[in-house]
Each structure stands twice: as structure tokens, then as C-alpha cells.
C-alpha positions, 0 to 999 in steps of 0.5 A: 870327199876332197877331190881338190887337184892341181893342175899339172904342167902345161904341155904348150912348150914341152917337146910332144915327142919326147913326152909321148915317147916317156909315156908310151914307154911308161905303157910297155912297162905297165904291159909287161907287167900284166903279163907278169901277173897273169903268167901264173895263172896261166900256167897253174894248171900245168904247174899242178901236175909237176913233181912239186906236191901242190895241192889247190891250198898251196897253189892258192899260197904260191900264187899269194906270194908274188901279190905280198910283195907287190903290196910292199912295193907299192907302199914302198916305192909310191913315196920313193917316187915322190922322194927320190925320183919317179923315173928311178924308181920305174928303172929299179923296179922293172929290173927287179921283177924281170930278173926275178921272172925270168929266175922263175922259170929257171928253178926246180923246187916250190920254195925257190919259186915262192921265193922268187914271186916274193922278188917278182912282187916287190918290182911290179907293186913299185912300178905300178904307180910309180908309172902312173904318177910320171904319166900322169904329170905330163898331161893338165889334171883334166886328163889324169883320168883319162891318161891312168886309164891308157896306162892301166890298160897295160895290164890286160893287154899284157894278160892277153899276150900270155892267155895267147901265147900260153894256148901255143907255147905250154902244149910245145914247150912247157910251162918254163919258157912263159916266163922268159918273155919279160926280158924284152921289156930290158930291151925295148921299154927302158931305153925308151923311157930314158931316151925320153926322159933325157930329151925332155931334161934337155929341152929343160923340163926336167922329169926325173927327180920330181914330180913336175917338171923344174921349169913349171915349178918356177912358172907357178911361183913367178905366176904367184899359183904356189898359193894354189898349191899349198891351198890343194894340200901342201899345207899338210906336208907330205908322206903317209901321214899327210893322205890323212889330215887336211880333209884327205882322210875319207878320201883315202880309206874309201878309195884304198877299200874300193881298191882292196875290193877290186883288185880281190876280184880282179886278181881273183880272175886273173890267176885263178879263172884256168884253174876254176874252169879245168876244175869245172871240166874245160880243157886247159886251152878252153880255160885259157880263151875265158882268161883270155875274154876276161882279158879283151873285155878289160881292155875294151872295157878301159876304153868304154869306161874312160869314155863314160868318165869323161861324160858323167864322171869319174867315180859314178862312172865306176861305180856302174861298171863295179855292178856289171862285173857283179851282174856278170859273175852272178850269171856265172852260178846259173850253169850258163852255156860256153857262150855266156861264159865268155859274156860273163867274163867280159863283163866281169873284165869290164867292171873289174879292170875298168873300176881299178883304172877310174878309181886309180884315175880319181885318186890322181884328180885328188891329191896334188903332185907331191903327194901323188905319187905317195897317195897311189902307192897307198891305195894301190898297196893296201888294195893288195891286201885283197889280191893276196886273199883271193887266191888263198880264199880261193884255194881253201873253197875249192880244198873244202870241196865248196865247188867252183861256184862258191869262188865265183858268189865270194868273186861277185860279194867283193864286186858288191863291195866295190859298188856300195863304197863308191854309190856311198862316196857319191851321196856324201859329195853331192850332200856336201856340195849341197851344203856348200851351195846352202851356206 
């Protein structure tokens, strides 16, 4: 597999503040926006019971809807970002599916609120990478790993915000109010992005068009280094057709079905565990505290798995988690006790959520700045594909009266998955740098 990066720009002269600034501003989008994810799964079990006429298949559909939107935003808005400038595409895109969730808790009827998830969907499949491309622009391709990782733990700490705040508000208030939270990030996480932004454009280290900052485009065509980058891709242009020429082909399909596989779990998890579990005979607020451990676990588990990359490798390193998340949903078909649930879901939490960020994170490592941003919005958008199936298969499993452990097996086969892609991606690395070190 390729795995050729061009280091990103130096951080010696750019304004630390600012640049932090943008970073953390990145961080707060991709938090709301894992919010806006689990927001459905946490209050499915209440939505079931209004006057809508869902039954498990159409809740299955309903929450599919949002993940169809956000595979064509990814695919959309990846090579936007790299087109027309990452920092408008962010600012578009969190508009979108914030106007839109809010909108959700407005409507009265199934088709409005499919329509509006559809909506939703498109705004938070572009930000994801969009977010994750100018972040990790800031910081020397040593780091990308390490920085998608910060950033993508976003999303379950904005899962655990609504896994706890769903426990207070849908009892008191109702399931609408859960979705008129995201309306802070309009308040609070765009200003700061554009603060940042224009601070480092100022300083002339300019972010808001391109992938790397004007100033260090020229420092590596005076340093000569534009060798450099044409060597680690460039020469096969850019766009979609360019993530499958020049040696990056095996890269792409192995990373986009690790991921499709990954997100078919994760998301599995993330908008189906309350209901599973209220079908298996918990209450609403037991059920959210096993979201809300599959939540905690994710995020200690990017933590955990980011640390790990560091020390044996990005790739290796993930495929070790993908196994704990399928050991931890294995456990889930032996009847386990309420304590060993909550075990489960953190090791699922951990090798789902920490897969997602590593693979996310060795994508960044191996494409270069203008290809970036396009190469996350593939994979990410094509890996869709398996957060749309998830709550479908789901839906039909529990409609065939299959029971919830025959969700948990499928959950844990694309775990599986997941680990023989990347244990494959490694033998063929290491026989090639063997081949390289024999020749």
C-alpha cells in the first residue's frame, strides 16, 4: 500500500494561538456533529410511540435516511474543500445540518423529518472531512495521526452530551427540545473558526482557500521540495480519478471498505444500542447509560489507540482494536450480566471509534495536501454505505423477529471485517518492504 505523505507546513513561524484556535474550533464542529448523530438513536425509542405509525423497518429507514445524505456530502464536499477552500465548505456545511436539526424538532409528520435528516445528512458527511483536512494541514504529517484522532474524538463526546442529556430532558420535555441544541455551535464554534482563520491570514499563512498555507507553498518551491511533492502524487492530478492511479488504487479500496465496515458497527451502535436494549427489557434511562458507555468508551479509547499508534503503528494498531470491538460484541450473545454489558460497550466503543479515527488518521499519512481532502471524502462517504445499512439490516432482524442477539452477531461479523482488511493491508506492506530491501 502507498503510504508516501508530504509533510505539512512547518508550525516555527505560524501564530500558535490562532492556529490552535482554528483547530479547536474544527473540534467543537466535529462535537456537535456527533451529537447530531446519536441525537436519533436516543430518542428512537420515544419517537416509536408517537402517533407516526413506525414500526422497527421504518425506524430502521428513518434513521438511514440522515447516513444517505451524509455519504453525499462526503463525496461532495471532500473535493470541494480541496477545490474551492476547506474553511467554506466547513461554514456551509455546519449551517446546513444545524438549520436542518433544528427544523427536525419543529415537524409533525414522518416524511418531513425524513426529509429534513436527508438535509441534516448532507451538512454533516461534508464537514467530517473537510474539518479533518484543515486540521490536519496545521500540524507536520508526523502528527496527522495523532491530530485526526483529537478531532474525531468529537464525535463521541458529542454522543455522550445527548446520551446525558436525553436521560434529563426526554422524561421532562419531550423528545423535540433534543434537537434544538445544535444551534450553539452557530454561536459559539463558527465565530471561532473564522477568528482563526483570519488571524493566521493576517500573519500571512493563509488557510482559507487551499490546502496549505500560501506562504509555505512558496517556501517549498524556493527550497526546491516541489520535487517532492510531485514524487508523493502530484503527478497523478488531482480529483477522484487521481486516488486510483500512481500506486494509490490498493490504498483507497482497502481503507474505503475498512471504513464502510467500521462505520456499519459504529453507527449500528450509535443509533440502534437504545433501542436494542428496550427491546431486550431495559428501560429507556438503562438503555441510554449503555449509549452513553459505548460513548465514554470511544473516547477513552481515542485516547488509548492514538497513544498505541504512536508506539507500534497506525494501521497495526487498529487492527488490534477492530478485534476488541469484536471479542466485546461476541460477549454480547452469552446473556451477560448488566455489568458486563457496560464492559461490552466500552470495548466495542473502543475498537469501533478507535479503528474509524487510526484509519482516518493513515489516510491522512498517505496522500498528499491536494489530494487530501478529496481522499478523506471518498473513503469516508463510501464507508457511508455501511452506516446506511446498519439501521436497515437492523430493522429487518428485529421485524423477522430474529431477537436482538442476531443484530449484535451481524454488529460483530463487520467488526471481523474490519480486522482481516487491515491484518491483510499489513502482510502486503511488510512483503513489499521485504521486496524493497532484497532488490
Amino acid at each position: 500500500m502507498n503510504t508516501t505523505a508530504v509533510d505539512a507546513p512547518t508550525s516555527a513561524t505560524r501564530p500558535r494561538i490562532p492556529a490552535v484556535l482554528t483547530v479547536l474550533a474544527c473540534w467543537l464542529v466535529i462535537v456537535f456533529d456527533g451529537y447530531d448523530l446519536i441525537v436519533f438513536g436516543a430518542v428512537k425509542p420515544v419517537l416509536m410511540q408517537e402517533d407516526w405509525g413506525l414500526t422497527q423497518a421504518t425506524a430502521g429507514t428513518l434513521g438511514s435516511i440522515a447516513f444517505i445524505g451524509m455519504m453525499i456530502g462526503a463525496l461532495i464536499a471532500g473535493r470541494l474543500s480541496d477545490a474551492l477552500g476547506r474553511v467554506r465548505t466547513i461554514v456551509a456545511c455546519t449551517l446546513l445540518f444545524t438549520l436542518a436539526t433544528v427544523a427536525c424538532g419543529l415537524v409533525d409528520s414522518v416524511f418531513a423529518f425524513g426529509l429534513l435528516r436527508l438535509v441534516a445528512g448532507l451538512g454533516l458527511g461534508g464537514v467530517m472531512p473537510a474539518t479533518n483536512a484543515l486540521a490536519t494541514t496545521l500540524v507536520p504529517a508526523r502528527l496527522r495521526g495523532v491530530m485526526t484522532t483529537i478531532m474525531m474524538s468529537g464525535v463521541p463526546v458529542g454522543g455522550s452530551a445527548a446520551s446525558l442529556i436525553g436521560l434529563s430532558v426526554i422524561p421532562a420535555a419531550g423528545w423535540r427540545p433534543m434537537f434544538f441544541l445544535p444551534l450553539l455551535v452557530m454561536l459559539v464554534a463558527l465565530p471561532l473558526l473564522l477568528w482563526g482563520v483570519s488571524a493566521l491570514g493576517r500573519a500571512g499563512h493563509d488557510v482559507s482557500t487551499t490546502g496549505a498555507p500560501a506562504r509555505v507553498q512558496a517556501q517549498r518551491v524556493a527550497a526546491g521540495t516541489s520535487a517532492e511533492l510531485a514524487a508523493a502524487g502530484s503527478d497523478a492530478g488531482s480529483g477522484y480519478g487521481a486516488l486510483f492511479r500512481s500506486g494509490f488504487a490498493r490504498t483507497t479500496i482497502v481503507f474505503s471498505l475498512a471504513f464502510l465496515c467500521c462505520l456499519f458497527v459504529w453507527f449500528g451502535l450509535g443509533t440502534e444500542l437504545p433501542n436494542l436494549m428496550t427491546q431486550a427489557g431495559y428501560g429507556l434511562g438503562s438503555a441510554l447509560t449503555f449509549s452513553l458507555a459505548l460513548n465514554l468508551g470511544a473516547v477513552g479509547g481515542s485516547v488509548l489507540t492514538a497513544w498505541a499508534s504512536v508506539r507500534f503503528g497506525t494501521v497495526p494498531t487498529a487492527a488490534v482494536a477492530a478485534a476488541v470491538c469484536v471479542l466485546g460484541l461476541l460477549l454480547m450473545l452469552t446473556h451477560p450480566s448488566t455489568g458486563m454489558i457496560y464492559v461490552c460497550m466500552v470495548a466495542a466503543g473502543i475498537g469501533t471509534h478507535g479503528t474509524q479515527c487510526l484509519v482516518m488518521g493513515a489516510v491522512a499519512q498517505a496522500y498528499p495536501d491536494h489530494l487530501r481532502g478529496t481522499a478523506l471524502g471518498v473513503v469516508m462517504g463510501f464507508g457511508r454505505l455501511g452506516a446506511i445499512l446498519a439501521p436497515q439490516l437492523t430493522g429487518l432482524l428485529l421485524a423477522a423477529q430474529a431477537g436482538v442477539p442476531s443484530v449484535f452477531l451481524a454488529y460483530a461479523c463487520g467488526g471481523l471485517g474490519v480486522t482481516i482488511l487491515l491484518a491483510t493491508s499489513i502482510r502486503r506492506s511488510r512483503r513489499a518492504a521485504l521486496a524493497t530491501v532484497l532488490d
